[in-house]
C-alpha positions in Angstrom: 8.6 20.5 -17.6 5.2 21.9 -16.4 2.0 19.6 -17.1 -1.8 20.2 -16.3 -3.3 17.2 -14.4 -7.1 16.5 -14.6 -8.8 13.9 -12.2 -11.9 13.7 -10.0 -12.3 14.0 -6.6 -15.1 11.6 -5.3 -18.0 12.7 -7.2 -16.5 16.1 -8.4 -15.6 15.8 -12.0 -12.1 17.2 -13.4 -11.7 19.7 -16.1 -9.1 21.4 -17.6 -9.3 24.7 -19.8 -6.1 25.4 -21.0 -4.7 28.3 -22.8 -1.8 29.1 -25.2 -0.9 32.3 -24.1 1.8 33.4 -21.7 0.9 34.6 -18.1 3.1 38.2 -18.6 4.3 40.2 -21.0 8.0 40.2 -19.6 9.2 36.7 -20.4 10.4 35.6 -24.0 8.1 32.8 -24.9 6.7 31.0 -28.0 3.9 32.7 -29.3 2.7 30.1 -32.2 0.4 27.7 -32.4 1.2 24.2 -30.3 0.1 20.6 -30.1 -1.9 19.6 -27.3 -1.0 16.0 -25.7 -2.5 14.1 -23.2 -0.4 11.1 -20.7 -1.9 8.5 -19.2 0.0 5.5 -17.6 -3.2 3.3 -16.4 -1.0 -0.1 -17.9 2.0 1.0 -15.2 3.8 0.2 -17.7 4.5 3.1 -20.2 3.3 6.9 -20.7 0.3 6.4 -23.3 0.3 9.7 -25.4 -3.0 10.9 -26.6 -2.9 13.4 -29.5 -5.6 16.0 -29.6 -4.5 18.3 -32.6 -3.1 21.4 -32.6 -3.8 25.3 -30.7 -3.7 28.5 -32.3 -1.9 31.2 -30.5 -4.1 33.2 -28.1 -6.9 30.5 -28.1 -8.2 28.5 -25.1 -9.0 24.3 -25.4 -11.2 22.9 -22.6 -11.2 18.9 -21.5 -13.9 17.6 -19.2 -13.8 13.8 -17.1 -16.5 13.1 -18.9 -14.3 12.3 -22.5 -11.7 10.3 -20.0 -13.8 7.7 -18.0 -11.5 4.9 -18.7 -7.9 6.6 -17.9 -9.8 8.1 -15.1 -10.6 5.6 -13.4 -9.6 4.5 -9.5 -8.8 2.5 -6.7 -9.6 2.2 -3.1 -7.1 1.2 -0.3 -7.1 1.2 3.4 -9.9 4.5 2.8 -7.9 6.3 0.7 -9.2 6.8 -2.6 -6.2 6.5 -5.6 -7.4 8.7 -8.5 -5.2 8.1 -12.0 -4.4 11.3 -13.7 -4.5 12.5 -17.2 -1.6 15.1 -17.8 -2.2 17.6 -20.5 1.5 19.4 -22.0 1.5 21.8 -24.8 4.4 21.5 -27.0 6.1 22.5 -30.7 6.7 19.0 -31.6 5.0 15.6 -31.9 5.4 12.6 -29.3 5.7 9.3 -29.9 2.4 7.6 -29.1 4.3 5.3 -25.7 7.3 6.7 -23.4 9.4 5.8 -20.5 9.5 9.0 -19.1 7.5 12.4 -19.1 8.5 14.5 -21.8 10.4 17.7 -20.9 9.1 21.3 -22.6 10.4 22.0 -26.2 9.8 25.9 -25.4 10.2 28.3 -23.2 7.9 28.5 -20.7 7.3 31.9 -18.2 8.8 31.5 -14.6 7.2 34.4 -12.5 4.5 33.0 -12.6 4.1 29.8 -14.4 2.6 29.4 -17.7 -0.2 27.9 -16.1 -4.2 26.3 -16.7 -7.4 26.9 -15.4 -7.5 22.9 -13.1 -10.9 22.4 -12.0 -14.1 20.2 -10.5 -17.8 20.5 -10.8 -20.7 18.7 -9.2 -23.7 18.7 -10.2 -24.6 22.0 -8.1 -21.4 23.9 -8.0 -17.8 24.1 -9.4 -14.1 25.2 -7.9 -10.6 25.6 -9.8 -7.5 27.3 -9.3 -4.9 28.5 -11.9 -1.6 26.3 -11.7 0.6 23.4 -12.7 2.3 20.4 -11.5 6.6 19.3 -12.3 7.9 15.8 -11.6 8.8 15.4 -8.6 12.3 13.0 -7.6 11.8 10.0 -5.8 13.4 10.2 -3.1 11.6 13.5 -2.2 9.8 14.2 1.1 6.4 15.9 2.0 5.8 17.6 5.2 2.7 20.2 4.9 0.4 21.7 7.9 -3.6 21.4 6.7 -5.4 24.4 8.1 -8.4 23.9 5.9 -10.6 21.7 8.0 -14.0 23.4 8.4 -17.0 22.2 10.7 -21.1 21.4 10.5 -22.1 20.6 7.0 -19.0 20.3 5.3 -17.2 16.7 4.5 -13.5 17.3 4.7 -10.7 15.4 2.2 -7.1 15.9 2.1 -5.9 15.6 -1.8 -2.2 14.6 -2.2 -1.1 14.8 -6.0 2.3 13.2 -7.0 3.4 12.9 -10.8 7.0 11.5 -11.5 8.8 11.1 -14.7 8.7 7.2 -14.1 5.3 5.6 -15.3 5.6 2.7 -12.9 4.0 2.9 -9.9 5.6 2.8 -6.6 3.9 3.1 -3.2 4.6 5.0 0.3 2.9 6.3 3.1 2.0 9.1 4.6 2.1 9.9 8.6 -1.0 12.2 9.8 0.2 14.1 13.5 -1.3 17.1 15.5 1.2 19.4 15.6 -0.2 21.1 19.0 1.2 17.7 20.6 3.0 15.8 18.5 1.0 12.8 18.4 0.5 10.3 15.6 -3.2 9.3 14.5 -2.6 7.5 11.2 -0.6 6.2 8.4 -2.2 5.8 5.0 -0.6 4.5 2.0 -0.1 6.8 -1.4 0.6 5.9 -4.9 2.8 7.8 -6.9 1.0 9.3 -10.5 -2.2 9.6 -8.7 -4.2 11.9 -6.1 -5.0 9.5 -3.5 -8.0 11.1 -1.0 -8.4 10.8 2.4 -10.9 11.3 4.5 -10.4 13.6 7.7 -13.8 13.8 9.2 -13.2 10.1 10.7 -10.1 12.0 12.9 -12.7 14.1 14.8 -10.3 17.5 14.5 -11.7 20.6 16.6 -11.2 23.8 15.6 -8.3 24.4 17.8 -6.3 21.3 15.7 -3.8 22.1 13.1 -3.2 18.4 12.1 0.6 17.7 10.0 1.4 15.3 7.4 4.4 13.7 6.8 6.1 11.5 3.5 9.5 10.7 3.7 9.6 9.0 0.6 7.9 11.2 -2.0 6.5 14.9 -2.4 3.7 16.7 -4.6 1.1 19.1 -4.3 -1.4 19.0 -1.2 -5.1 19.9 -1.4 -7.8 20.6 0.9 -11.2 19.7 -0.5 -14.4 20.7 1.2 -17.6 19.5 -0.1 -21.1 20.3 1.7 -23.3 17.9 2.6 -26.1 18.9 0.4 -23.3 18.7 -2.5 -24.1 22.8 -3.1 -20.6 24.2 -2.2 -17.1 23.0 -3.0 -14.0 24.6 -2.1 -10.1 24.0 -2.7 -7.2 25.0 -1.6 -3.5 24.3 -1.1 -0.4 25.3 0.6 2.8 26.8 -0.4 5.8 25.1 0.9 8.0 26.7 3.1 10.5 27.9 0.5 8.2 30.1 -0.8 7.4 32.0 2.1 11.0 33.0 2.7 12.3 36.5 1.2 16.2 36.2 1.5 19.2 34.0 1.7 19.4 30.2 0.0 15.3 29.0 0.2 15.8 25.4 -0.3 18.3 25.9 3.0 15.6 27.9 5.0 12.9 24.6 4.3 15.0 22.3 4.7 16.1 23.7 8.1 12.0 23.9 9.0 11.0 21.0 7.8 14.3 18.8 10.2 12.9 21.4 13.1 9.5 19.6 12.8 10.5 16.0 12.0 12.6 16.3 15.5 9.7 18.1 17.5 7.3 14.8 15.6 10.5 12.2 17.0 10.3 10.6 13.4 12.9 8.3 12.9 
């Protein structure tokens, strides 16, 4: 159920090109021509589904903030920036035009990796994108991610949590923010769910010897660390992989959930 978010981070606009081929040559896939649809859930209230025609086989389509100012558009709370989404899904068959739920894939998607999109920003100086792709998460999920992608002088730091869950209505948690070197808590920041919600980190004052963690017991998604310069000529972004993925044998899910208890009893969460 794989979908392609686009959203802006502070005055970075989103774009995504996506493509409708597969990633390998291994995998049994689809190769036809799709429909490209667009989710929004701005009313909190239902999916809206946006229809924007059909893809041929082997072909790219591009989307840019710019055609999305009013689903994009965003709140602020406690200094953290909440960012609505618009989630793009190719499928083989037509949606209705409101839902109460994500849609899962009519087709077979590739696994190893993911049939994936270019997701991207650009300022007015420079752009950054990676190639991925973002599932529903459950909610009673948790987060627990190390951020070593602070950097120093001229750079303004963010950390970018994206969450998208099958439900439209929003629901809110928080997140903790500890240094792992001593276990000590500096903040708690509320999240929304269906959103990337932006935090500051230069306000924390981390050195270079700091490896801050944060913590959600409540609900998971993809972290981000976005750095912009100061003279708005450089952005970077990157993300981590969670521990699962950096494990070769034996049951994953086991191995990070055994790493991620080992850290919430070093942090004393409760």
């Amino acid at each position: 159920m794989a979908f392609y978010p686009m959203f802006n981070i502070n005055d970075a606009k989103g774009f995504v090109s996506l493509p409708n081929f597969s990633p390998n040559s291994w995998e049994k896939t689809h190769h036809e021509k799709k429909h490209i649809f667009a989710l929004t859930n701005k009313n909190n209230g239902l999916w809206s589904v946006h229809d924007f025609g059909e893809i041929e086989k082997n072909q790219f389509a591009n989307f840019s903030a710019e055609n999305f100012s009013n689903e994009l558009s965003s709140e602020m709370l406690d200094g953290v920036v909440i960012n609505n989404l618009v989630l793009f899904q190719l499928r083989r068959s037509r949606l209705d035009e409101y839902l109460q739920e994500l849609p899962a894939s009519d087709f077979d998607p590739t696994h190893w990796p993911e049939w994936r999109a270019t997701i991207g920003f650009k300022s007015a100086k420079a752009r950054v994108s990676y190639q991925g792709e973002i599932t529903p998460t459950p909610p009673k999920a948790t987060l627990l991610t190390f951020h070593p992608f602070i950097q120093f002088e001229d750079i303004k730091n963010f950390f970018v949590f994206v969450n998208i869950e099958k439900s439209p209505i929003h629901r809110w948690s928080e997140i903790e923010i500890y240094l792992s070197g001593t276990g000590e808590k500096i903040d708690t920041k509320k999240i929304r769910n269906n959103a990337a919600n932006i935090i500051p980190l230069d306000q924390y004052g981390f050195t270079p010897q700091d490896l801050p963690i944060f913590y959600c017991k409540s609900m998971a998604g993809i972290p981000f660390g976005f750095g912009e310069s100061k003279s708005t000529s450089m952005l970077s972004l990157e993300h981590t992989h969670p521990p699962a993925s950096l494990t070769l044998h034996g049951n994953r899910m086991f191995a990070q959930r055994d790493i991620k208890l080992g850290w919430v009893k070093y942090l004393g969460i409760q």
